[in-house]
C-alpha positions in Angstrom: -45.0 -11.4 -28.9 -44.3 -13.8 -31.9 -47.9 -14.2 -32.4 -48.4 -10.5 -32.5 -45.6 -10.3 -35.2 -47.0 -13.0 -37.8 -50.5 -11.5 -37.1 -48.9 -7.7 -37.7 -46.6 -8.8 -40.7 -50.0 -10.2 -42.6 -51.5 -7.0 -42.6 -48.0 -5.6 -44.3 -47.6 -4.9 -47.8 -45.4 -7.9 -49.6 -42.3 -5.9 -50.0 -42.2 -6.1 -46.2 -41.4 -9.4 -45.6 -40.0 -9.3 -41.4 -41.0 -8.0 -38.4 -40.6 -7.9 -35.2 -42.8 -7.1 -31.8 -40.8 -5.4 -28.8 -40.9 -4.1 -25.8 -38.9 -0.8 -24.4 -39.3 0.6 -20.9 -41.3 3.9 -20.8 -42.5 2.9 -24.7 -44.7 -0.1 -24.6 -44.5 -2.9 -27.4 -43.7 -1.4 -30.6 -43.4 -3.2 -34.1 -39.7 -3.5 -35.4 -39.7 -3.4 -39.5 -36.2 -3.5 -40.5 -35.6 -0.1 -43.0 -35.6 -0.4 -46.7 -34.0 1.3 -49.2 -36.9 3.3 -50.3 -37.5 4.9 -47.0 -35.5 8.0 -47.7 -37.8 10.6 -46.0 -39.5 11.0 -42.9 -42.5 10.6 -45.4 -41.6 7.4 -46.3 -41.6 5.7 -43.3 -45.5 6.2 -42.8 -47.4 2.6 -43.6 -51.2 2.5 -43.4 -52.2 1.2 -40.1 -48.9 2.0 -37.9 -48.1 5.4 -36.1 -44.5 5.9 -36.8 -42.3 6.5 -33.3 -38.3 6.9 -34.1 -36.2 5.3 -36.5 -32.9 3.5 -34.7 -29.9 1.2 -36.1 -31.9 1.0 -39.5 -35.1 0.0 -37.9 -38.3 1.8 -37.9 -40.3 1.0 -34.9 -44.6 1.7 -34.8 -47.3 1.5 -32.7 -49.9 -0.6 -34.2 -53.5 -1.3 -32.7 -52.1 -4.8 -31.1 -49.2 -3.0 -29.9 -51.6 -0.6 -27.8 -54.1 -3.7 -26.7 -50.4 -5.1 -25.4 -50.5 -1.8 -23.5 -53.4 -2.1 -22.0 -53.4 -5.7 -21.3 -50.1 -6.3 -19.8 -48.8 -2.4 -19.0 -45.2 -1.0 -18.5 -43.8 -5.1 -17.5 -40.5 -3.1 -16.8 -42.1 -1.2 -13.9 -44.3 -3.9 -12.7 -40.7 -6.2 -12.7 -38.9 -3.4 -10.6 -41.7 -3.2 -8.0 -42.3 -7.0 -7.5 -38.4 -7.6 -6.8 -37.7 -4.5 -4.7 -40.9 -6.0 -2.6 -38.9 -9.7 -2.4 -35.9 -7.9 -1.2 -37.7 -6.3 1.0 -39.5 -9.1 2.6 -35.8 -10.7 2.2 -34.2 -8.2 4.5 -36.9 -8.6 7.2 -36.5 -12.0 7.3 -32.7 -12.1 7.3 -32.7 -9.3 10.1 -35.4 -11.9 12.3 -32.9 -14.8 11.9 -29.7 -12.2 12.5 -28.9 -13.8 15.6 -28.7 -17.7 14.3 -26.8 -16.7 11.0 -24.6 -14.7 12.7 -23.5 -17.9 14.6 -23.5 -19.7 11.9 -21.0 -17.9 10.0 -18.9 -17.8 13.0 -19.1 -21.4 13.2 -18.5 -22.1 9.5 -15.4 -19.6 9.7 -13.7 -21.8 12.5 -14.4 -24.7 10.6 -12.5 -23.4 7.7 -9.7 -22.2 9.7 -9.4 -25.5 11.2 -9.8 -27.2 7.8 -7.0 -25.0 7.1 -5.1 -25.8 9.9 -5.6 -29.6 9.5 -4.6 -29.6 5.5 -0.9 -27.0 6.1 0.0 -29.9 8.6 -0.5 -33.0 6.3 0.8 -31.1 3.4 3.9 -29.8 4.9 4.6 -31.8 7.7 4.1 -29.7 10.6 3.7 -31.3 14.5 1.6 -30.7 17.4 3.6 -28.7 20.0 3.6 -29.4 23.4 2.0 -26.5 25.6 4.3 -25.8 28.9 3.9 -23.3 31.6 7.2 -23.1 32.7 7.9 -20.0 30.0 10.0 -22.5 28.3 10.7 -22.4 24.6 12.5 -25.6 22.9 11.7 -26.0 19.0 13.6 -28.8 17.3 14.8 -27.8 13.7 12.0 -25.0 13.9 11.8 -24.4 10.0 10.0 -21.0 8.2 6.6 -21.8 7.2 6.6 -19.5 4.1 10.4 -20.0 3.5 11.0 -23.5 2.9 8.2 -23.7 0.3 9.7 -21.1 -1.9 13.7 -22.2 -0.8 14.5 -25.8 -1.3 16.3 -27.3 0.7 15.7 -25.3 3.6 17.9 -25.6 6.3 16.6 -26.3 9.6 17.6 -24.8 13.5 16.9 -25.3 17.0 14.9 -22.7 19.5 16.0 -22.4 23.1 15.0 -19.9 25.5 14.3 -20.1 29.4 14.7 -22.5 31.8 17.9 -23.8 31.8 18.6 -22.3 28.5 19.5 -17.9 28.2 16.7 -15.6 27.0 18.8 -13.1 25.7 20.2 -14.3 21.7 22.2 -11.9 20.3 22.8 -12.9 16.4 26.1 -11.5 14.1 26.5 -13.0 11.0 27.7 -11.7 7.5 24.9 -9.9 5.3 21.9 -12.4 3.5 23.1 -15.1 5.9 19.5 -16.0 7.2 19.3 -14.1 10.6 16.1 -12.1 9.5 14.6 -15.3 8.3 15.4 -17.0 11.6 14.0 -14.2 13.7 10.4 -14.1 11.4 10.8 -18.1 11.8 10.4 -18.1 15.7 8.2 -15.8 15.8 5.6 -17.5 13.6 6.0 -20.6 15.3 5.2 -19.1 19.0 2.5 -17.0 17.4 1.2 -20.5 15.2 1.2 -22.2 18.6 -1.4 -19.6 20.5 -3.8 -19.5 17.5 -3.8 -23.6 17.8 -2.3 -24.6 14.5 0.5 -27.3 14.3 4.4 -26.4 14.5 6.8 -26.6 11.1 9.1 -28.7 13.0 10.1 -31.9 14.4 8.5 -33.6 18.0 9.0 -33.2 20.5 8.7 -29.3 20.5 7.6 -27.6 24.1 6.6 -24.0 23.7 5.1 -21.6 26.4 1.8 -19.7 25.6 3.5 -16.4 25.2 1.4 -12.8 26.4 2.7 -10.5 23.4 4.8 -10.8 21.0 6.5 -7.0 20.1 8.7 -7.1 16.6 10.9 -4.5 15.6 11.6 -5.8 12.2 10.2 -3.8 9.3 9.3 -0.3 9.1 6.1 0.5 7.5 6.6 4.3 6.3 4.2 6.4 5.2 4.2 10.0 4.1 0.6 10.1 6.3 2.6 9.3 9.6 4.8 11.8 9.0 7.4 9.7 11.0 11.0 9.4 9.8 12.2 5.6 9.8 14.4 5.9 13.0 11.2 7.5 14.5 9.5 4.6 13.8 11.9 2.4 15.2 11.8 3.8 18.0 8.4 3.8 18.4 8.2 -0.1 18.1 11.3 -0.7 20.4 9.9 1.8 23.1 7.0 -0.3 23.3 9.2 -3.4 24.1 10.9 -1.8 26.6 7.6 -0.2 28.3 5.5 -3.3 28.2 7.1 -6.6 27.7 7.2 -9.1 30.6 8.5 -12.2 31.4 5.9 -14.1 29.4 6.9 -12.0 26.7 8.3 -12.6 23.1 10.9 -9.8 21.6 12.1 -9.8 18.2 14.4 -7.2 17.3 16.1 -6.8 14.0 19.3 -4.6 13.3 17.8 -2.1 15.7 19.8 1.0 15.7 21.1 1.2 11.8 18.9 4.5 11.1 21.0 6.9 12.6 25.1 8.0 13.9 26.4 5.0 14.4 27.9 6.0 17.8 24.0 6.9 19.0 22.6 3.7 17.5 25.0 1.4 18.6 24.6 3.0 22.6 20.3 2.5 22.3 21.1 -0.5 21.4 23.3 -1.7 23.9 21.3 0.5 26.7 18.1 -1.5 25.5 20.2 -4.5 25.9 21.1 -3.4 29.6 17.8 -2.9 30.1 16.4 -6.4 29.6 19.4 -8.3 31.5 18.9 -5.9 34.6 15.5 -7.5 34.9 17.2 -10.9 35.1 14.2 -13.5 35.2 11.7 -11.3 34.5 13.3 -10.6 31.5 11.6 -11.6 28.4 12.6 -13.8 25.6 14.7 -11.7 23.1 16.3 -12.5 20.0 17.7 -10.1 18.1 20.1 -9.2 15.3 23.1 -6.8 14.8 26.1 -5.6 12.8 27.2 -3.9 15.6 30.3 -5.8 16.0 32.1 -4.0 18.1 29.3 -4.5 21.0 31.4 -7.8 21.4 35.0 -6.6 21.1 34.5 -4.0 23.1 32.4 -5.5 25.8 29.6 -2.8 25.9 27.3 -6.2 27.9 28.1 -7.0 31.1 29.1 -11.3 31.8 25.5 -12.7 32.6 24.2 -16.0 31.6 20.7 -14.8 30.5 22.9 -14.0 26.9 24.1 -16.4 24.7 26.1 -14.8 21.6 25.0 -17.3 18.1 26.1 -16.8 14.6 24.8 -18.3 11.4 28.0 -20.4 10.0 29.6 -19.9 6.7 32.8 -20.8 5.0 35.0 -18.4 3.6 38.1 -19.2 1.6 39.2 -16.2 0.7 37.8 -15.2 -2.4 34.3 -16.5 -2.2 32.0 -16.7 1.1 29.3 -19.6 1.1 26.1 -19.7 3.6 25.6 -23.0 5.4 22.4 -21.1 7.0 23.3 -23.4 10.2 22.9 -21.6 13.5 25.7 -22.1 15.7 27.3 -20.4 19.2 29.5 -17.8 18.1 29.5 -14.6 16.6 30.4 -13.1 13.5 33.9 -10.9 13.3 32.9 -9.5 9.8 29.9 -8.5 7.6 31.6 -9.9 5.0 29.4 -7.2 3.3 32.0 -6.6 0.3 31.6 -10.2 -0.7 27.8 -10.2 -0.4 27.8 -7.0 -3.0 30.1 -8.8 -5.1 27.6 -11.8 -5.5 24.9 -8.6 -5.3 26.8 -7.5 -9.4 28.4 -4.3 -7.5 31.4 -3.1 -10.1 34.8 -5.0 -8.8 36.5 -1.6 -8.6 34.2 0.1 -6.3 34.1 -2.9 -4.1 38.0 -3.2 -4.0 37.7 0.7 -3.2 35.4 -0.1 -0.3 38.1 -2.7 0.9 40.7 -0.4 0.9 38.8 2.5 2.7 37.4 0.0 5.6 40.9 -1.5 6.0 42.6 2.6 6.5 39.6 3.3 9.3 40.3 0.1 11.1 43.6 1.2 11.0 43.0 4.7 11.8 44.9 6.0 8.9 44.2 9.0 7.1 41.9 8.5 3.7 43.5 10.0 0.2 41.4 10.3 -2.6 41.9 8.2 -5.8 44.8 10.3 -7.4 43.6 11.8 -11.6 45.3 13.4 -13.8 43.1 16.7 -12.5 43.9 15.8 -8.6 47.6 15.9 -9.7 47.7 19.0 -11.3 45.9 20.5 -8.6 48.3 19.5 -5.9 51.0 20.8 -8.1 48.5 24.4 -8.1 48.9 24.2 -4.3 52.4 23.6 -4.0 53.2 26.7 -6.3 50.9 29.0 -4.4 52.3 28.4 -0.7 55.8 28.7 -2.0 55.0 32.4 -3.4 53.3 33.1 -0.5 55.7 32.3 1.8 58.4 34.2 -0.5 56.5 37.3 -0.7 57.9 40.2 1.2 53.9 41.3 2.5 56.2 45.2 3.9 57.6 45.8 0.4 55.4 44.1 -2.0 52.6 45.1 -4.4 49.9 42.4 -2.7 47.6 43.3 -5.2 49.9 43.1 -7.9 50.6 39.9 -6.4 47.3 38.4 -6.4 46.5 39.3 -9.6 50.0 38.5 -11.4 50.3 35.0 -9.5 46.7 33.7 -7.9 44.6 34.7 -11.1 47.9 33.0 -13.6 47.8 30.5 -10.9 44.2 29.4 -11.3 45.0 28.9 -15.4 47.8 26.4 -14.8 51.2 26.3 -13.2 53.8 28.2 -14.7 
């Protein structure tokens, strides 16, 4: 095509002095002659020897006699490109659909050897250890840590996992608010489920952990406007499965079950689903679970069994200022300490010292007086003055509409 342009652009006139030879789908080759300034008219784009086509972005483009012997020669190239490669990918898709069979193995085979790669590079890079399998539907993980937390958190605090065998497989966990249980709970589960896929443990050997059936979560609520669940619903939902289908071999996580609703009717599922598992005795499954449903302990909703052990997450609290050691211990929590976790939250000191007083009058089952104004004031004066003219009103003698309208309408402006 460069050829054809110096061979076309001696056959120009001199005040031409470029051009080019191009080639446009549906169009050919056409000469490209850059527009001068005394092409004006549709006149003056005419040049002996080239049939004028369009004129576009200040070039004039032609059909010349080499331009149509391109045509002839070579054709529509654009077409003739589009045919050969829809005729590879055709012969392409014949032979990929022959060998379907062998690549399909292959990518299966290259995907496990990713997923080990992956497996093998987590566990040098953070330290993880090979569990030991067990079929005695025994769990022991020695400072167990969270495989996502303790990359983010530093230092990360470490706990121990037991459940069956010797050890209960009920835990029940109270502990103030943003003390770690949630974190804990996520943290055992990942490292039963990161055992049964094959992957090494984030925690220290030696570390025994029994392939588990299921594992059933009641954790997080995923709500959506296309369920057209409410969030308790969905709750229950997840913890009805539990109940229905968990065995022995079994792994339950539950997480502040209960805290959608009356606190009267969550607090009783919770405790009935509690009942539930320690009737089955051994076949009970391993459960963990959280609560701020205190009273469950004070009041002794559980029956004495020793497939529940009660664990708290330790903290130290002198008075003014509550600190998270994240350290799981036996025990159980006597407060949320939930005013001191929205103070270090940036909740206003007043409305937090308002919350403290309210909690304190219901523990004490006192009665609850609104914050006294200027307008509450004046308003218990309003009362006052009414029920005294009421009660001196002679209702056989008197005017009562006269009466409400001389004292109830004044009233309602201000005490006299």
């Amino acid at each position: 095509m460069t050829q054809v342009a110096k061979e076309e652009l001696k056959n120009l006139d001199d005040d031409i002095t470029e051009c080019n030879v191009i080639y446009l789908p549906q169009l050919g080759y056409l000469v490209a002659i850059p527009k001068s300034d005394k092409m004006k008219t549709e006149e003056d784009f005419k040049i002996p020897g080239l049939e004028f086509v369009f004129l576009s972005n200040n070039v004039v483009h032609y059909k010349s006699a080499y331009t149509r012997n391109l045509d002839r020669i070579l054709g529509d190239t654009q077409c003739d490109i589009t045919d050969h490669e829809t005729i590879i990918m055709h012969r392409l898709q014949d032979t990929v659909l022959e060998h379907s069979a062998v690549l399909s193995h292959v990518m299966e085979h290259t995907a496990e050897l990713d997923c080990l790669m992956a497996f093998a590079q987590s566990a040098r890079e953070f330290g993880y250890v090979q569990p030991i399998l067990n079929e005695n539907n025994v769990i022991e993980i020695k400072n167990g840590r969270h495989p996502l937390q303790e990359i983010v958190c530093s230092p990360f605090v470490p706990n121990d996992t037991f459940s069956g065998g010797s050890n209960s497989k009920i835990k029940i966990l109270t502990s103030p608010n943003a003390s770690g249980k949630s974190v804990y709970l996520k943290q055992v589960a990942l490292i039963v489920y990161m055992t049964c896929i094959g992957s090494f443990i984030p925690a220290e050997s030696p570390s025994t952990i029994c392939t588990v059936d299921r594992i059933f979560t009641r954790i997080k609520s995923q709500e959506s406007v296309s369920v057209g669940l409410s969030t308790f619903m969905l709750d229950i939902n997840q913890m009805s499965d539990a109940l229905r289908n968990a065995t022995s071999q079994s792994l339950v996580i539950v997480d502040e079950f209960g805290k959608g609703t009356e606190t009267a009717d969550g607090l009783a599922l919770f405790a009935s689903s509690l009942r539930y598992w320690i009737a089955m005795n051994e076949r009970c499954p391993h459960v963990f679970v959280s609560t701020h449903f205190h009273c469950i302990i004070q009041y002794n909703l559980l029956p004495q069994s020793h497939i529940i052990t009660y664990q708290t997450m330790e903290t130290m609290h002198n008075g003014e200022e509550l600190v998270f050691l994240f350290q799981l211990i036996p025990g159980f929590a006597k407060s949320s300490f939930a005013n001191e976790t929205a103070l270090q939250a940036g909740l206003p000191l007043e409305i937090v010292k308002r919350g403290v007083e309210i909690s304190k009058l219901i523990q004490e089952n006192q009665p609850i007086h609104r914050v006294d104004t200027a307008s509450t004031e004046q308003q218990l004066k309003r009362c006052h003055y009414l029920v005294n003219q009421f009660l001196e009103v002679n209702l056989e003698m008197a005017d009562l509409l006269a009466f409400l309208n001389d004292v109830v309408k004044s009233s309602s402006k201000g005490c006299p």
